[in-house]
FIKEKE-182852 format. One line per field, with one value per residue: residue number from 1; residue in three letters; z, y, x of N, C-alpha, C in turn. Coordinates in steps of 0.001 Angstrom, whole numbers, m for minus. Example, Ala and Ser with C-alpha at 12.3 -4.5 7.8 and 13.67 -1.06 7.14 Angstrom:
2
pos	1/2
code	ALA/SER
n.up	7800/7080
n.north	m5690/m2250
n.east	13190/12850
ca.up	7800/7140
ca.north	m4500/m1060
ca.east	12300/13670
c.up	7800/7870
c.north	m3300/30
c.east	13200/12900
This chain:
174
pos	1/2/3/4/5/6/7/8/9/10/11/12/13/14/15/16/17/18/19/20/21/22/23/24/25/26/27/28/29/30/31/32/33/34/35/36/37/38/39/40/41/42/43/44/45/46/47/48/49/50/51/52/53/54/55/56/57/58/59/60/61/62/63/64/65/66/67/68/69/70/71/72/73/74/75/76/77/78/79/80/81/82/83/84/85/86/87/88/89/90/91/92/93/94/95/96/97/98/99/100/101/102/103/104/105/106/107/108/109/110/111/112/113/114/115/116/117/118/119/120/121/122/123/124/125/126/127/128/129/130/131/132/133/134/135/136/137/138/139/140/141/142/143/144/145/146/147/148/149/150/151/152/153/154/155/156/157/158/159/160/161/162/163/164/165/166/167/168/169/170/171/172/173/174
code	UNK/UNK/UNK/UNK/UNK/UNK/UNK/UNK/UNK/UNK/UNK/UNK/UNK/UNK/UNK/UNK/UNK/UNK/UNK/UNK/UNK/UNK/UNK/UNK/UNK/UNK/UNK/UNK/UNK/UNK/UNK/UNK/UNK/UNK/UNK/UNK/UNK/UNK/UNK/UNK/UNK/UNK/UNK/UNK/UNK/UNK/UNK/UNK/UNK/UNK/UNK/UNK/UNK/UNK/UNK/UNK/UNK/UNK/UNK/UNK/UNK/UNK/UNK/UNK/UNK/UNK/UNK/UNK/UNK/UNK/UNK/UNK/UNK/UNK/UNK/UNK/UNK/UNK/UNK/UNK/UNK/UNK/UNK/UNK/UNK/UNK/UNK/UNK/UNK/UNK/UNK/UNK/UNK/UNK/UNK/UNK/UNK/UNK/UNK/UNK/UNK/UNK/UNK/UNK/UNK/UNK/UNK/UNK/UNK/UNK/UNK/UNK/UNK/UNK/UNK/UNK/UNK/UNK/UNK/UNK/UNK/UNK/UNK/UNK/UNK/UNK/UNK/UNK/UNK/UNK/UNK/UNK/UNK/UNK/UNK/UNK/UNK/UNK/UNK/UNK/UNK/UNK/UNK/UNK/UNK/UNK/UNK/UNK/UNK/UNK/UNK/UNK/UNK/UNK/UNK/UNK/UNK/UNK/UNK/UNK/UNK/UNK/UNK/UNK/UNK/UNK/UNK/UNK/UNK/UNK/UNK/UNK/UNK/UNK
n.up	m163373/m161864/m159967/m160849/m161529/m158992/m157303/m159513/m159011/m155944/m156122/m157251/m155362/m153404/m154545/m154997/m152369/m152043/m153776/m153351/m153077/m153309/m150093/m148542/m146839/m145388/m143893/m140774/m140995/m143189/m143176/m140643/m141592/m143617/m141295/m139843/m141778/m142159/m140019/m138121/m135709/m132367/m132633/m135079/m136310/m135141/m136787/m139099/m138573/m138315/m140174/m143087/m143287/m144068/m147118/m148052/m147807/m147327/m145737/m144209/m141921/m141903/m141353/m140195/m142077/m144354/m145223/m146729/m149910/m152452/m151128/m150362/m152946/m153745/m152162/m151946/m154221/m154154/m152584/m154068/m155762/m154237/m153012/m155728/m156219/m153632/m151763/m148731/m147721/m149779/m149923/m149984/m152344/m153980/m155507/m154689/m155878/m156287/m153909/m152471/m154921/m154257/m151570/m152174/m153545/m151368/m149347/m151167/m151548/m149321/m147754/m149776/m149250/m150546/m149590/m146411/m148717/m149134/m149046/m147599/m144867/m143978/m142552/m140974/m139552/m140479/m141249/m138913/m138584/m137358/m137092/m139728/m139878/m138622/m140203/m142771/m141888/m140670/m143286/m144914/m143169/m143466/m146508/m146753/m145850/m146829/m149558/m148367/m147750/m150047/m151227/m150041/m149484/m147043/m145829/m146019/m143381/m142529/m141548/m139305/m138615/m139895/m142852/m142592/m144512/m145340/m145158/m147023/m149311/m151965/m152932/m156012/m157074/m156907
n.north	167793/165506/166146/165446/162293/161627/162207/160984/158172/158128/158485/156293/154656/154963/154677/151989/150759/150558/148432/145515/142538/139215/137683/134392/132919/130415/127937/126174/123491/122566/121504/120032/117794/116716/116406/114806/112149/111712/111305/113112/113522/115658/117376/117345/119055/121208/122217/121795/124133/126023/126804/125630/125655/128704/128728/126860/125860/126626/128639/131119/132975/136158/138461/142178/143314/142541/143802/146030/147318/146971/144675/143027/141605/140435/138463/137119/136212/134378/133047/131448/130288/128218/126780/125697/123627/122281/121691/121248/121437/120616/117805/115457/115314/114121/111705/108503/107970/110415/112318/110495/111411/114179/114091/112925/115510/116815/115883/116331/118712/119837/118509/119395/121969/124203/124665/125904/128608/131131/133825/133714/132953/135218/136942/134864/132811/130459/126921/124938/122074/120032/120199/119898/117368/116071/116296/114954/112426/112088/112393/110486/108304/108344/108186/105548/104651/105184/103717/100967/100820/100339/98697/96130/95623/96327/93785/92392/92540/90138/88386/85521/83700/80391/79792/79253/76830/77543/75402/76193/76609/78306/80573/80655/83574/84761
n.east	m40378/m39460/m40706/m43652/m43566/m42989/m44748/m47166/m46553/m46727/m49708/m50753/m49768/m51298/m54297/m53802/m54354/m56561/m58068/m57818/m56771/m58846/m59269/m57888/m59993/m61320/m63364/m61930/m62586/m62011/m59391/m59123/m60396/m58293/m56115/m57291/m57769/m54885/m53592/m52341/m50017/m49774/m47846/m46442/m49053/m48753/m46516/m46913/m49434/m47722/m46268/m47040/m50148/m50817/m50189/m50777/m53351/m57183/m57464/m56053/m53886/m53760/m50684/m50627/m48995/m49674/m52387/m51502/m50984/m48698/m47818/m49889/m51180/m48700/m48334/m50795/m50188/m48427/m50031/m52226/m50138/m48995/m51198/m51976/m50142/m50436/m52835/m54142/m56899/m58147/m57780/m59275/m60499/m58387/m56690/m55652/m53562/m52502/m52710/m50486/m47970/m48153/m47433/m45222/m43792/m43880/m41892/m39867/m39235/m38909/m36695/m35000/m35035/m36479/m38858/m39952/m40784/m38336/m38761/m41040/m39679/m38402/m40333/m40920/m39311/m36855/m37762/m36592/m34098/m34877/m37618/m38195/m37361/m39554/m41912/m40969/m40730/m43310/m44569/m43799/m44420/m47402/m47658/m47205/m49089/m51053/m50307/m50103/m53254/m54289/m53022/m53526/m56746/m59364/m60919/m64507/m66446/m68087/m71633/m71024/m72473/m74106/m75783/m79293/m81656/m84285/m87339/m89647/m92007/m92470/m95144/m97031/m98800/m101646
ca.up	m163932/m160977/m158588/m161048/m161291/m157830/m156929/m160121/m157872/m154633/m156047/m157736/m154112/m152537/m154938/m154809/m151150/m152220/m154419/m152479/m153554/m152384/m149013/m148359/m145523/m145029/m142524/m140588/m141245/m144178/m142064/m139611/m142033/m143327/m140315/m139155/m142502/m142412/m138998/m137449/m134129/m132199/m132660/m136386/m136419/m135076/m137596/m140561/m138976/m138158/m141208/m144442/m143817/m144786/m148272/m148373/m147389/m147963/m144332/m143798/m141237/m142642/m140843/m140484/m143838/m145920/m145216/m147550/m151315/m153500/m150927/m150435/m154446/m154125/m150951/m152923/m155622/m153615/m151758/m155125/m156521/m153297/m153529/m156546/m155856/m152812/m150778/m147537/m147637/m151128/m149774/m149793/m153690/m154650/m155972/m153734/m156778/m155580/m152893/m152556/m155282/m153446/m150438/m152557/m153506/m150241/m148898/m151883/m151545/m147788/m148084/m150788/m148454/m150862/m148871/m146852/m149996/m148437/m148730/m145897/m143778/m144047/m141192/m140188/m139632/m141085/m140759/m138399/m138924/m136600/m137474/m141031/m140303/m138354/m141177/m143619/m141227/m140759/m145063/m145295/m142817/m144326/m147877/m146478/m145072/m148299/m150472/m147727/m148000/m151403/m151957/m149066/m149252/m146049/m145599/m145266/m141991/m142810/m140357/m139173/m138590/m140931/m143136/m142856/m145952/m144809/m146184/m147275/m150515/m152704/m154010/m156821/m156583/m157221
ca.north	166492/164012/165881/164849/161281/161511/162502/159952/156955/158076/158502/154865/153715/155326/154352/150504/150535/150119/147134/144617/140674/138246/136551/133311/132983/129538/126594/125300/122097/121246/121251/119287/116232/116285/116026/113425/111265/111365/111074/114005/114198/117339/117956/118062/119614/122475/122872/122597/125323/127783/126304/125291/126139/129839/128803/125395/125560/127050/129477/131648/133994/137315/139551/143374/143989/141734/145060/146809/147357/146114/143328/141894/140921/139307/137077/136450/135545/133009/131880/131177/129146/127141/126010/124742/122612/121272/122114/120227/121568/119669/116501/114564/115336/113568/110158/107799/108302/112223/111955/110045/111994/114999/113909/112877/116291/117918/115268/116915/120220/120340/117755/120749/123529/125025/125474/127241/129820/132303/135271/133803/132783/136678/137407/134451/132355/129149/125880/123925/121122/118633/120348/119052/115717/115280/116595/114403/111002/111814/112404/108529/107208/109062/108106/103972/104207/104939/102282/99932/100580/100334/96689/95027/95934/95386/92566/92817/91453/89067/87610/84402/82514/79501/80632/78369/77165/76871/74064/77179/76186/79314/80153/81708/84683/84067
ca.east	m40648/m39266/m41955/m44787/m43412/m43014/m46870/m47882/m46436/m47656/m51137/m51107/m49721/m52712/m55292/m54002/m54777/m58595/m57501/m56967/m56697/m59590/m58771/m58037/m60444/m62567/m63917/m60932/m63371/m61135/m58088/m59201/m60545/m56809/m55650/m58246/m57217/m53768/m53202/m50867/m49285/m50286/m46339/m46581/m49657/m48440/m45410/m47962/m50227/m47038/m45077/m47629/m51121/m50896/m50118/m51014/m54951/m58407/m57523/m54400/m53632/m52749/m50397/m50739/m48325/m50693/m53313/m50612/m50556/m48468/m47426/m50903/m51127/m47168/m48832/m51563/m50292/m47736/m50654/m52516/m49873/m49409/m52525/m52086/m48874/m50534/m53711/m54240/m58047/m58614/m57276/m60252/m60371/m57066/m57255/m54159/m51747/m52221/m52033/m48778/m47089/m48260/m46819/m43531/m43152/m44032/m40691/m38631/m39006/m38477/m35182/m34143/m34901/m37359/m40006/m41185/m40467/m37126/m39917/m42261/m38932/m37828/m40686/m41743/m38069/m36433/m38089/m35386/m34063/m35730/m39452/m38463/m37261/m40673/m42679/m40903/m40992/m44427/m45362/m43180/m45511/m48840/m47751/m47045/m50241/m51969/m50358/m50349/m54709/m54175/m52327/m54668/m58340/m60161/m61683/m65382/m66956/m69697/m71938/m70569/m73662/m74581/m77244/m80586/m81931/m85635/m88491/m90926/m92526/m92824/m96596/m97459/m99153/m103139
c.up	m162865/m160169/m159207/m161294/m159995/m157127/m158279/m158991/m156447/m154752/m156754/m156496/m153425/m153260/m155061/m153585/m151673/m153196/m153979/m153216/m152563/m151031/m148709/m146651/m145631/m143798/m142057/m140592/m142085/m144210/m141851/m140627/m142604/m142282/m139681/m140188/m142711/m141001/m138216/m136326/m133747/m132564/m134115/m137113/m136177/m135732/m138655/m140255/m138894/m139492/m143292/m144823/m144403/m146080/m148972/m147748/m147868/m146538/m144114/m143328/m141494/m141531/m141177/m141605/m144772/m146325/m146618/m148683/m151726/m152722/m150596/m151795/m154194/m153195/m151711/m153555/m155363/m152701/m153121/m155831/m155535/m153251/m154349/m156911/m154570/m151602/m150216/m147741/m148886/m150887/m150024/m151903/m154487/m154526/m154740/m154485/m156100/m154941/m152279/m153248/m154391/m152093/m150962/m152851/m152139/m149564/m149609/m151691/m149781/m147720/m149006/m150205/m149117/m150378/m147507/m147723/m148818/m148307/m147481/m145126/m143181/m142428/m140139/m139765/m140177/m140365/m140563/m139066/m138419/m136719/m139587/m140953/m139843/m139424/m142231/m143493/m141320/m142428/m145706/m145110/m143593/m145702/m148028/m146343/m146407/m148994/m149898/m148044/m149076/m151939/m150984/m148390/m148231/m146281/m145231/m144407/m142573/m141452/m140280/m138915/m139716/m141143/m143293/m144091/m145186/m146164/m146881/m148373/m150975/m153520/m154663/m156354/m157657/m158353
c.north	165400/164445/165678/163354/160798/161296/161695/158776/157252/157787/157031/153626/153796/154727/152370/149884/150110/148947/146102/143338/140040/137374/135206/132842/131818/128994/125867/123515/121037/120806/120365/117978/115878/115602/114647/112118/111296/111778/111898/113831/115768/118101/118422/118454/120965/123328/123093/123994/126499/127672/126437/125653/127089/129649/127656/124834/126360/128317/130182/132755/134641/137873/141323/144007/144097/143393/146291/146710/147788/144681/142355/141426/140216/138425/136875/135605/133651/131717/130868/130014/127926/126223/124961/123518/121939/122027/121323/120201/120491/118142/115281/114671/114633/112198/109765/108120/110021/111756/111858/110810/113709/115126/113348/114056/117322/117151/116016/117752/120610/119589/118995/121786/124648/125894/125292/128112/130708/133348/135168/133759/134575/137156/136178/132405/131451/128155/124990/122922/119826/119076/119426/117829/115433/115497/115560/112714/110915/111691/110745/107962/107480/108226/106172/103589/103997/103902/101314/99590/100246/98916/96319/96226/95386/94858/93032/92100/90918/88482/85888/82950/81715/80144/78764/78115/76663/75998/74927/76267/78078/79249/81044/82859/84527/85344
c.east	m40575/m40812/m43276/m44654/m43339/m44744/m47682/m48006/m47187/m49348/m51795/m50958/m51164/m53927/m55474/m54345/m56369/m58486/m56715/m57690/m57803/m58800/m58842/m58651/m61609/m62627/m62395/m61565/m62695/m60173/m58109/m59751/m58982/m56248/m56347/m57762/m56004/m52930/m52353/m51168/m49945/m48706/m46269/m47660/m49569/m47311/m46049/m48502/m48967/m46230/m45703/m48887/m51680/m51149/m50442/m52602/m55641/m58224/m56190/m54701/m52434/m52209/m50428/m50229/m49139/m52217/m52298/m50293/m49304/m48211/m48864/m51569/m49840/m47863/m49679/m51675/m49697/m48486/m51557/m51517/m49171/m50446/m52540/m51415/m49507/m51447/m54581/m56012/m59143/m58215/m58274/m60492/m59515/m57401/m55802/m53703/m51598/m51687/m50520/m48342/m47307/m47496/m45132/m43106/m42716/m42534/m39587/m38393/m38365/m37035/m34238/m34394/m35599/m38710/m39628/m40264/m39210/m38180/m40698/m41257/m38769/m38698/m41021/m40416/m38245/m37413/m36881/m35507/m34469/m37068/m39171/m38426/m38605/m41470/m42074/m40870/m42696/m45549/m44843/m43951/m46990/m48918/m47603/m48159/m51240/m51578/m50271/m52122/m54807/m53814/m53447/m55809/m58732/m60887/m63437/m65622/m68128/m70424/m71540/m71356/m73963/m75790/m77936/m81138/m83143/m86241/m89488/m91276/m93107/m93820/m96546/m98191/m100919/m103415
């Protein structure tokens, strides 16, 4: 009895190998307009990509495990509901209230030591404590910047020249 429960499981391990979870594989294009609108440092640009983008974009670099059933459905799934709590690639989609509260939770959770999730630290270590404070100085300033655009609308530029009122005489049209 155990050695046909035994050779059931093996043959459900083996057959989930060919069942593998869609990849999160796009354009680092939608990165980089993030980054272009909300201004990062190359310093905390490089703690997002080793720190948030895995699970927090439209692009994540899998490691050799992720090739391995049952754990490339649990990443999956964690990258899946990352996403949905907060994906850098969709940024251009979020109204300013997003936005900002987006960027208030991404301050909470890292102040609470929730993220990165304990599961990604396991291979891929702790996020210190001076990569957080810059990540959470830099989501203050990001999130100032927006409701600063937000209370004072730029100004448009007008041309500064007096306008002419010419003598024409307007004709009908024959």
């Amino acid at each position: 009895m155990i050695k046909r429960i035994l050779f059931l499981l093996v043959l459900i391990f083996l057959i989930s190998q060919f069942l593998r979870p869609t990849k999160n594989e796009a354009s680092y294009d939608s990165i980089a307009t993030f980054e272009a609108a909300t201004i990062v440092s190359a310093e905390v640009k490089t703690i997002l990509q080793n720190q948030c983008y895995d699970c927090h974009s439209n692009v994540t670099r899998y490691p050799w495990y992720m090739e391995v059933s049952p754990i490339s459905h649990w990443m999956a799934y964690h990258i899946k509901e990352g996403k949905e709590h907060f994906n850098v690639s969709e940024w251009e989609s979020y109204t300013d209230k997003q936005k900002n509260h987006k960027l208030e939770e991404f301050v909470e959770e890292i102040e609470k030591k929730a993220m990165p999730l304990e599961s990604y630290t396991w291979m891929h270590g702790k996020l210190p404590d001076s990569d957080a404070e810059k990540l959470i100085n830099w989501a203050k300033q990001t999130s100032d910047a927006i409701t600063k655009g937000k209370e004072e609308p730029q100004e448009k530029v007008t041309d500064s020249l007096p306008v002419k009122v010419s003598d024409s005489t307007v004709v009908d049209s024959i």
